[in-house]
C-alpha positions in Angstrom: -14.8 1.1 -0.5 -12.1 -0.8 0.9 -10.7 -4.2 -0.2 -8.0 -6.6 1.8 -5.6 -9.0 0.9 -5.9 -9.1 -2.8 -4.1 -11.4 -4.7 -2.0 -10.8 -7.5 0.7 -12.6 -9.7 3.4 -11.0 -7.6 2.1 -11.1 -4.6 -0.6 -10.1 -2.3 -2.0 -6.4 -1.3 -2.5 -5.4 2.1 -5.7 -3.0 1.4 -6.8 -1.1 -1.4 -9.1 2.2 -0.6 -11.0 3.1 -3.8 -12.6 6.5 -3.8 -14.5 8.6 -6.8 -10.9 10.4 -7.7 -7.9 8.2 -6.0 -6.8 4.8 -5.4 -4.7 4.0 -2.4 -2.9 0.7 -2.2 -1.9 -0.1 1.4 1.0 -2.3 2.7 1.8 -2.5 6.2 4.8 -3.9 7.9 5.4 -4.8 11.4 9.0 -3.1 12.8 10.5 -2.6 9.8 10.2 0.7 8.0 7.2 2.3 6.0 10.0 2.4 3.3 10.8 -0.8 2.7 6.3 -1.3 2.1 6.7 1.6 -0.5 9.4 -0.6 -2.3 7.3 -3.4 -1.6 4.4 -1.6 -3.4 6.4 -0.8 -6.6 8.6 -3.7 -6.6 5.7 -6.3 -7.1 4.4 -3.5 -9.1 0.7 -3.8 -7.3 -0.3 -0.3 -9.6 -0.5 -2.5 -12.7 -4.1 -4.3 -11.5 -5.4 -1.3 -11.3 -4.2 0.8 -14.5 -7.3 0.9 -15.9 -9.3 2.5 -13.8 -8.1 5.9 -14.6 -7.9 7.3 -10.8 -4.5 9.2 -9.6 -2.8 6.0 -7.9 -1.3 6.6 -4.3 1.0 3.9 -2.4 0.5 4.0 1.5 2.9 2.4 3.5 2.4 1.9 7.2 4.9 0.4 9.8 3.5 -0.7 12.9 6.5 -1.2 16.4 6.3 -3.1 19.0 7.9 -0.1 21.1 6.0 2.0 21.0 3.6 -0.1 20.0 1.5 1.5 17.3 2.0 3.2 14.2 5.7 4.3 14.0 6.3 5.6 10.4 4.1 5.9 7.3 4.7 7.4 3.9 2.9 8.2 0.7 4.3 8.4 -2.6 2.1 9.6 -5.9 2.8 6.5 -8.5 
C-alpha cells in the first residue's frame, strides 16, 4: 500500500510505502542531495504519525538531476 503527499503539522510527506513488517516514508528532491530529504525526514520529524503502528520505520530519500536526468543519489537510514 502506498500513500502520497500526506499532510502533517510540519509539513507534507512525499510517499509512505506500508508493508506487513516496515514502513518507508519517502521524500524526494530535485538536484539537491538525497541527504538533505533524510534531514528533511527527521527534521519535520514525519516518524511521529506513524509511531503507533509498531513497524520498524525506514526514511527513503531520493534525489532526482536534471544531468543526468534520473535518479542520482538515494539513501536509507533505520529511524
Amino acid at each position: 500500500n502506498i500513500q502520497s503527499e500526506i499532510n502533517t503539522s510540519k509539513g507534507r510527506l512525499d510517499a509512505v510505502v506500508h508493508t506487513p513488517q516496515y514502513l518507508y516514508i519517502l521524500e524526494f528532491k530535485y538536484n539537491k542531495s538525497a541527504e538533505i530529504a533524510l534531514s528533511d525526514i527527521e527534521n519535520r520529524a514525519y516518524k511521529e504519525k506513524y509511531a503507533a503502528q509498531n513497524k520498524e520505520i525506514i526514511a527513503v530519500g531520493i534525489n532526482f538531476s536534471t544531468e543526468p536526468k534520473g535518479i542520482n543519489d538515494w539513501k536509507t537510514k533505520i529511524l
